[in-house]
Gaussian input, Z-matrix of N, CA and C with variables (Angstrom, degrees):
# hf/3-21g

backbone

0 1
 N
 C     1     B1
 C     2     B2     1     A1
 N     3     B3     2     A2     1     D1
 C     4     B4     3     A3     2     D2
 C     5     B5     4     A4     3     D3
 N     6     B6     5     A5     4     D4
 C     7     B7     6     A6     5     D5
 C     8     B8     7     A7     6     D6
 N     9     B9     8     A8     7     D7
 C    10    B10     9     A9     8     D8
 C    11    B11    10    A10     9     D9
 N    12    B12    11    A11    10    D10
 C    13    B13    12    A12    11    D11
 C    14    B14    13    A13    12    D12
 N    15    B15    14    A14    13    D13
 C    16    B16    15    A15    14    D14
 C    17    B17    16    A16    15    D15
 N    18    B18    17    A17    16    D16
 C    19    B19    18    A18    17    D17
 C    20    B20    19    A19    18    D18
 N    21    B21    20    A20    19    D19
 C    22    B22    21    A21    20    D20
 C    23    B23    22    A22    21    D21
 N    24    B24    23    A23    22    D22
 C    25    B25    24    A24    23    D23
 C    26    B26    25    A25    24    D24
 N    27    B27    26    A26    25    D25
 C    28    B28    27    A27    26    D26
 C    29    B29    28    A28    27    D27
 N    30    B30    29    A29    28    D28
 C    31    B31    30    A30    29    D29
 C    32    B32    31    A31    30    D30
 N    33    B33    32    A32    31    D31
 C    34    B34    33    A33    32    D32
 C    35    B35    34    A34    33    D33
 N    36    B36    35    A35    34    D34
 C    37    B37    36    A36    35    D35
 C    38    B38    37    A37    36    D36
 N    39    B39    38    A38    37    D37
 C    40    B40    39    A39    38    D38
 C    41    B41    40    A40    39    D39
 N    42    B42    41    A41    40    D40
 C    43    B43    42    A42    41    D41
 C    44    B44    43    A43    42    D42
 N    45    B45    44    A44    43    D43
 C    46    B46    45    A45    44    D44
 C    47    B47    46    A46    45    D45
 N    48    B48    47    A47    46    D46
 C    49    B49    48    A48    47    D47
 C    50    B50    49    A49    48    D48
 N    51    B51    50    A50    49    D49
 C    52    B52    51    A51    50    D50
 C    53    B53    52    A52    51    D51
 N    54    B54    53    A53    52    D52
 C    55    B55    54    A54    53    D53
 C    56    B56    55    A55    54    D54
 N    57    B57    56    A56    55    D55
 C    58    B58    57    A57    56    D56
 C    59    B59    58    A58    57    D57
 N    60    B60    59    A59    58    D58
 C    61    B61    60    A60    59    D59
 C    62    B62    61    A61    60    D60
 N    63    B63    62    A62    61    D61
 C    64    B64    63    A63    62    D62
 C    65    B65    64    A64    63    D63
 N    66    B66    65    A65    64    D64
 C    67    B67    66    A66    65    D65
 C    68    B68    67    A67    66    D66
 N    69    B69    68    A68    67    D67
 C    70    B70    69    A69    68    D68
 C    71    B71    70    A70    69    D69
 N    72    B72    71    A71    70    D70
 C    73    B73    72    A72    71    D71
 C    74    B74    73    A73    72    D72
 N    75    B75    74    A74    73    D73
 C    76    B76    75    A75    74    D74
 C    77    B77    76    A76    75    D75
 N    78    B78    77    A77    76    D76
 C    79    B79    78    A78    77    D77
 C    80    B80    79    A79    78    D78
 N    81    B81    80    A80    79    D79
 C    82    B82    81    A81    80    D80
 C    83    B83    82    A82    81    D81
 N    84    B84    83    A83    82    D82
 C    85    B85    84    A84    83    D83
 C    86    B86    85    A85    84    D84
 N    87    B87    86    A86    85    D85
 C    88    B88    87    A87    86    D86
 C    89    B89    88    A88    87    D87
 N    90    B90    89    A89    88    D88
 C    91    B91    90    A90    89    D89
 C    92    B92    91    A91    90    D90
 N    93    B93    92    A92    91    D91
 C    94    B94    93    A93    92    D92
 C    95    B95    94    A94    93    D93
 N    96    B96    95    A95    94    D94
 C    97    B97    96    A96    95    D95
 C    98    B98    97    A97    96    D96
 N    99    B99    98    A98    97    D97
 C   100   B100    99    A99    98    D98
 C   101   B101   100   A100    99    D99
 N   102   B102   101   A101   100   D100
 C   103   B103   102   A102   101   D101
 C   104   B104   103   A103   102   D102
 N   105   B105   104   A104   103   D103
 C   106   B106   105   A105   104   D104
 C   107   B107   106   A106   105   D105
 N   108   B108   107   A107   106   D106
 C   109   B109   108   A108   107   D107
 C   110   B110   109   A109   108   D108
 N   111   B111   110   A110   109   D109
 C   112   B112   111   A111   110   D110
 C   113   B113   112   A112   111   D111
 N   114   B114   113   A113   112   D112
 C   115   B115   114   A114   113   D113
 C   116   B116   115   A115   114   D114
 N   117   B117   116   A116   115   D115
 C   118   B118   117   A117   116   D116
 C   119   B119   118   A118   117   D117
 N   120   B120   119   A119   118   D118
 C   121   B121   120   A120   119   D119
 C   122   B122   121   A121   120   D120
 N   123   B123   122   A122   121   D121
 C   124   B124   123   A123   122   D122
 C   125   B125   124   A124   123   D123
 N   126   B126   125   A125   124   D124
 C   127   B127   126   A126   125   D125
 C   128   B128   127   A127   126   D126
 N   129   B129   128   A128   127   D127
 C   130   B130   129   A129   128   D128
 C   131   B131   130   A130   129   D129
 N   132   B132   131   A131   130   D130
 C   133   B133   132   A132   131   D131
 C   134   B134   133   A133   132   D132
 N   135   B135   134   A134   133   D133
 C   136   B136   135   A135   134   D134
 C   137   B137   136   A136   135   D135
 N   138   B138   137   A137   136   D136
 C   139   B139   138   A138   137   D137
 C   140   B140   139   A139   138   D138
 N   141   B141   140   A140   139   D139
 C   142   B142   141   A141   140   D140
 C   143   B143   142   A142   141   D141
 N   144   B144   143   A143   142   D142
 C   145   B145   144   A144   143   D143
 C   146   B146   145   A145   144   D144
 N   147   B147   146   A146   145   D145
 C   148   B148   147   A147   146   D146
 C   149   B149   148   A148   147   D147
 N   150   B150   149   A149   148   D148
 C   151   B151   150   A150   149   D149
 C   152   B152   151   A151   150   D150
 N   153   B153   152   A152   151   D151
 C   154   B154   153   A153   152   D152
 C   155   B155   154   A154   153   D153
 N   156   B156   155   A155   154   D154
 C   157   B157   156   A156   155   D155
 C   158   B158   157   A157   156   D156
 N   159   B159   158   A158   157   D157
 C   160   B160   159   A159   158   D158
 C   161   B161   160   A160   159   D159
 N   162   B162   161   A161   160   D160
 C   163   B163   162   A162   161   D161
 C   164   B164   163   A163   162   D162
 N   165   B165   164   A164   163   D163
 C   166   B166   165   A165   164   D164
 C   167   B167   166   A166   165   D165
 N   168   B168   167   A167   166   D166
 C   169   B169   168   A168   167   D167
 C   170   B170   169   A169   168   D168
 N   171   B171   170   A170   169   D169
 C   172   B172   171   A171   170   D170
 C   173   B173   172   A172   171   D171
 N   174   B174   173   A173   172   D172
 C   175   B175   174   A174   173   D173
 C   176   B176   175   A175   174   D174
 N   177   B177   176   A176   175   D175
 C   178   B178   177   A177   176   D176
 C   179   B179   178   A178   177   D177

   B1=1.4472
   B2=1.5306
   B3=1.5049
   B4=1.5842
   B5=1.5466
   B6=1.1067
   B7=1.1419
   B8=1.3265
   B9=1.1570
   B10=1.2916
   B11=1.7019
   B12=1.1808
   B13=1.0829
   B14=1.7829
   B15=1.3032
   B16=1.3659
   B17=1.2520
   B18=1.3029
   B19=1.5369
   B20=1.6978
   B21=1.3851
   B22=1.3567
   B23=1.3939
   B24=1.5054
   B25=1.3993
   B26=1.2221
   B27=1.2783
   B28=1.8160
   B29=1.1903
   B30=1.5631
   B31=1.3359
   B32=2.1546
   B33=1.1652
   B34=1.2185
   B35=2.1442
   B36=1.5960
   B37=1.8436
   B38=1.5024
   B39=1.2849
   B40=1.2573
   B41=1.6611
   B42=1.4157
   B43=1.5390
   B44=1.5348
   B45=1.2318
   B46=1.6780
   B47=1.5933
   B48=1.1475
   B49=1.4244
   B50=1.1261
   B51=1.8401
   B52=1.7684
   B53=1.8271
   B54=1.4732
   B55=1.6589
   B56=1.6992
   B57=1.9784
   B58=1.2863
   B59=1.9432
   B60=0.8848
   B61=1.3891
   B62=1.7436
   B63=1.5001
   B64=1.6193
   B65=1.9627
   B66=1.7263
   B67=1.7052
   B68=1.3380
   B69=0.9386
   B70=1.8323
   B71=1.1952
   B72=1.5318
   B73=1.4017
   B74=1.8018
   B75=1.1248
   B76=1.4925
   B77=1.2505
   B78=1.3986
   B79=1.0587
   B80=1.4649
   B81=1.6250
   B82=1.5005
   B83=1.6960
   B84=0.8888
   B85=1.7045
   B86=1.5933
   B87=1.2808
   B88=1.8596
   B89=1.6166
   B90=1.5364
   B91=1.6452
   B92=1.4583
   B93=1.3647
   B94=1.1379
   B95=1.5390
   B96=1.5509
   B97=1.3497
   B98=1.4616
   B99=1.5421
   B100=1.2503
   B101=1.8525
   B102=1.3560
   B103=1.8245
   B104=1.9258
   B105=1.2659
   B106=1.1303
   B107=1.8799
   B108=1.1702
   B109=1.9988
   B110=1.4464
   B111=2.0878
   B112=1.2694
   B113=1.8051
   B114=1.3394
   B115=1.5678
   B116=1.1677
   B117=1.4092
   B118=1.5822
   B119=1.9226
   B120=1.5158
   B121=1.6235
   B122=1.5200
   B123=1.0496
   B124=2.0254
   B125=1.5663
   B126=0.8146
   B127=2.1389
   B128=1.0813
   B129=1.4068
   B130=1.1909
   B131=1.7908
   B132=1.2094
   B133=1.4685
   B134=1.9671
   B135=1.0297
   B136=1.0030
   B137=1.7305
   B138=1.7690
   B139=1.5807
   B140=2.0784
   B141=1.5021
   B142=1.8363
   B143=2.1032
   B144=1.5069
   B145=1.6587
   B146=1.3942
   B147=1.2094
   B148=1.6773
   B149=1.5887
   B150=2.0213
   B151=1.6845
   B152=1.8217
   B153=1.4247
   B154=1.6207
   B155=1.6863
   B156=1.5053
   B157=1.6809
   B158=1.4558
   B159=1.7845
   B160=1.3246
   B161=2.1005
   B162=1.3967
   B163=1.9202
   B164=1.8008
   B165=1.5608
   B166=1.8751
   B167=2.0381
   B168=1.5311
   B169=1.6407
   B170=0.8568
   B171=1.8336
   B172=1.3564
   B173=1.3816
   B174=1.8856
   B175=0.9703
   B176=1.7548
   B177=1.3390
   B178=1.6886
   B179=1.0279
   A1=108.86
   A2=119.45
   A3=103.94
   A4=108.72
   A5=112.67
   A6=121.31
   A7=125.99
   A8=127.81
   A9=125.14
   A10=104.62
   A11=156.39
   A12=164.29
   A13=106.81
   A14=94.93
   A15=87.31
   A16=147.79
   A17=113.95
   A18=155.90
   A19=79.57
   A20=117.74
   A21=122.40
   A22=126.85
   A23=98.69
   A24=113.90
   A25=124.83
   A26=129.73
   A27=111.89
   A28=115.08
   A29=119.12
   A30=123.87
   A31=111.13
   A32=111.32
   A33=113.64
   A34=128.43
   A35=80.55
   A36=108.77
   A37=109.57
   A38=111.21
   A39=100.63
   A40=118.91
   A41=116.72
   A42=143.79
   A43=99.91
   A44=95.63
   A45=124.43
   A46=90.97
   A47=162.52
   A48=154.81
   A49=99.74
   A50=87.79
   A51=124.64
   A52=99.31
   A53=93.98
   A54=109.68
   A55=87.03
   A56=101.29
   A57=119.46
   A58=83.20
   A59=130.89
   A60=143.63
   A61=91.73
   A62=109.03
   A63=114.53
   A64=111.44
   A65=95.20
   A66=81.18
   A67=123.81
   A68=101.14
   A69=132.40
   A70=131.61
   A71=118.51
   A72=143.15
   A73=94.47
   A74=130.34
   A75=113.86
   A76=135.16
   A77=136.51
   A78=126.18
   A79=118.48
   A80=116.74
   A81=120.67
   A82=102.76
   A83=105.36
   A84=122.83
   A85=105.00
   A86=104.27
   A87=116.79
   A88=97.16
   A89=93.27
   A90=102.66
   A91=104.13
   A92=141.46
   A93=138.29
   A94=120.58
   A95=106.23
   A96=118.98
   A97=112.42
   A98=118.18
   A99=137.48
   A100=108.65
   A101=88.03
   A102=99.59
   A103=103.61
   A104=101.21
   A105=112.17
   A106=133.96
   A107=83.82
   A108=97.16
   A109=83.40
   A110=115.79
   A111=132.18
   A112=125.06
   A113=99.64
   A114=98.56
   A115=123.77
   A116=114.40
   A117=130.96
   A118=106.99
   A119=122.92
   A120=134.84
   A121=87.68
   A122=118.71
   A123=121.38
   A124=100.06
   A125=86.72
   A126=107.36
   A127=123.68
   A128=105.25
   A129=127.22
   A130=97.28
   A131=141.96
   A132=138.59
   A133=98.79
   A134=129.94
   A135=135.71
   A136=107.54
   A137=116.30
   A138=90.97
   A139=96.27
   A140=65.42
   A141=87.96
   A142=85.34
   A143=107.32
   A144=92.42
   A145=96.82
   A146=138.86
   A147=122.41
   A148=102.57
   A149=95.22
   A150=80.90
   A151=74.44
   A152=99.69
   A153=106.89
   A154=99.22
   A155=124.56
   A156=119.81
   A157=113.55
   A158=107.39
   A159=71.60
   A160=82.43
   A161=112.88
   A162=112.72
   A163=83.93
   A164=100.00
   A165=126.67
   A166=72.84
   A167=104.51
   A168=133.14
   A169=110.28
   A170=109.18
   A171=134.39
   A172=99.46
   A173=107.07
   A174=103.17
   A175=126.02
   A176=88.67
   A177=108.48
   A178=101.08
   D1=134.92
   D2=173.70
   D3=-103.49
   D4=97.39
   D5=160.50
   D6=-48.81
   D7=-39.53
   D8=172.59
   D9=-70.19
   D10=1.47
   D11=146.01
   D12=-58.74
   D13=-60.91
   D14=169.20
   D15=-66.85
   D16=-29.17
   D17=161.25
   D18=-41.59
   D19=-92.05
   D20=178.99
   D21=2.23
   D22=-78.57
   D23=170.42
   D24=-70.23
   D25=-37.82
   D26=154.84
   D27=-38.63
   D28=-71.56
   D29=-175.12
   D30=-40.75
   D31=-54.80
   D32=-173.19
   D33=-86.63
   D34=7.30
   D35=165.22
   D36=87.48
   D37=5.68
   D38=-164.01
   D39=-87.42
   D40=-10.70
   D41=152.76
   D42=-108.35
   D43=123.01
   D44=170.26
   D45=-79.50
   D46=-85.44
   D47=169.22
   D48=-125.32
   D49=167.11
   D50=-176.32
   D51=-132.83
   D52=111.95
   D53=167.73
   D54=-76.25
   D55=154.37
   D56=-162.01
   D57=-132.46
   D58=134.87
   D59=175.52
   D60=-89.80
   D61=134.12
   D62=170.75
   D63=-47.42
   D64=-32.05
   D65=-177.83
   D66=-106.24
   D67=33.96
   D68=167.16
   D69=-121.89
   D70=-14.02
   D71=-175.41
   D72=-65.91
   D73=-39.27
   D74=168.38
   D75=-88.02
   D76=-15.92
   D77=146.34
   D78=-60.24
   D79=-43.40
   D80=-179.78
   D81=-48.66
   D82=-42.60
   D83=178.37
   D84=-46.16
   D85=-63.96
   D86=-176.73
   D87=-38.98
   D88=-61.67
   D89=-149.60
   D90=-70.88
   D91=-20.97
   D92=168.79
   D93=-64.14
   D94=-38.35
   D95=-177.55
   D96=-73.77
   D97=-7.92
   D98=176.26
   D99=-85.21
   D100=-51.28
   D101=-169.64
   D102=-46.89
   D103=131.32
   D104=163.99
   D105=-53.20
   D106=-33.23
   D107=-175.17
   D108=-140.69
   D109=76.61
   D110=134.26
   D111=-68.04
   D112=-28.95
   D113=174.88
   D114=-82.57
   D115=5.46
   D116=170.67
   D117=-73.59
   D118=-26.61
   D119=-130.83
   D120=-124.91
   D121=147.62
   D122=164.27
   D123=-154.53
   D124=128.07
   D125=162.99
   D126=-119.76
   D127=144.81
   D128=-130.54
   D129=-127.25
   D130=90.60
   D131=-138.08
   D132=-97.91
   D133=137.10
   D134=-157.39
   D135=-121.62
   D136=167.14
   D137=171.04
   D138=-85.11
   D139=151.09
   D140=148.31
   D141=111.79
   D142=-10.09
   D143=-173.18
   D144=112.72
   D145=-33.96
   D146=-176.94
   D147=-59.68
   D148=161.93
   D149=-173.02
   D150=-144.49
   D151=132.98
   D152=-168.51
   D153=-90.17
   D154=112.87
   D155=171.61
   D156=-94.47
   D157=130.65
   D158=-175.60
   D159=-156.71
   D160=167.32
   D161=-157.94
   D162=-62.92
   D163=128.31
   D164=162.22
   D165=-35.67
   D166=158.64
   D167=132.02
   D168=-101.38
   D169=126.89
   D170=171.25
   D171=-88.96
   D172=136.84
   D173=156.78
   D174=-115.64
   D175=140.40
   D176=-171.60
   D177=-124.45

């Protein structure tokens, strides 16, 4: 999966969110902790282990 692709498109609006499957939640993990503009992204952890990513709101 390229996560950093996705990362991309959150950050740049073009995915409104990215559901995270519990057995993907650690690599997704790696690759975020990698992404350059992570403080742009927030997830949102759900039951069952899903973790909803989706662009921070800036407030202006």
């Amino acid at each position: 999966m390229n996560y950093q692709k996705i990362l991309e498109q959150l950050v740049n609006g073009e995915l409104e969110q990215y559901i995270v499957e519990p057995k993907d939640a650690f690599d997704f993990q790696a690759a975020l902790r990698a992404f350059g503009k992570r403080q742009n992204i927030t997830g949102r952890a759900l039951r069952g282990g899903k973790i909803i990513y989706s662009q921070s709101k800036s407030e202006n």
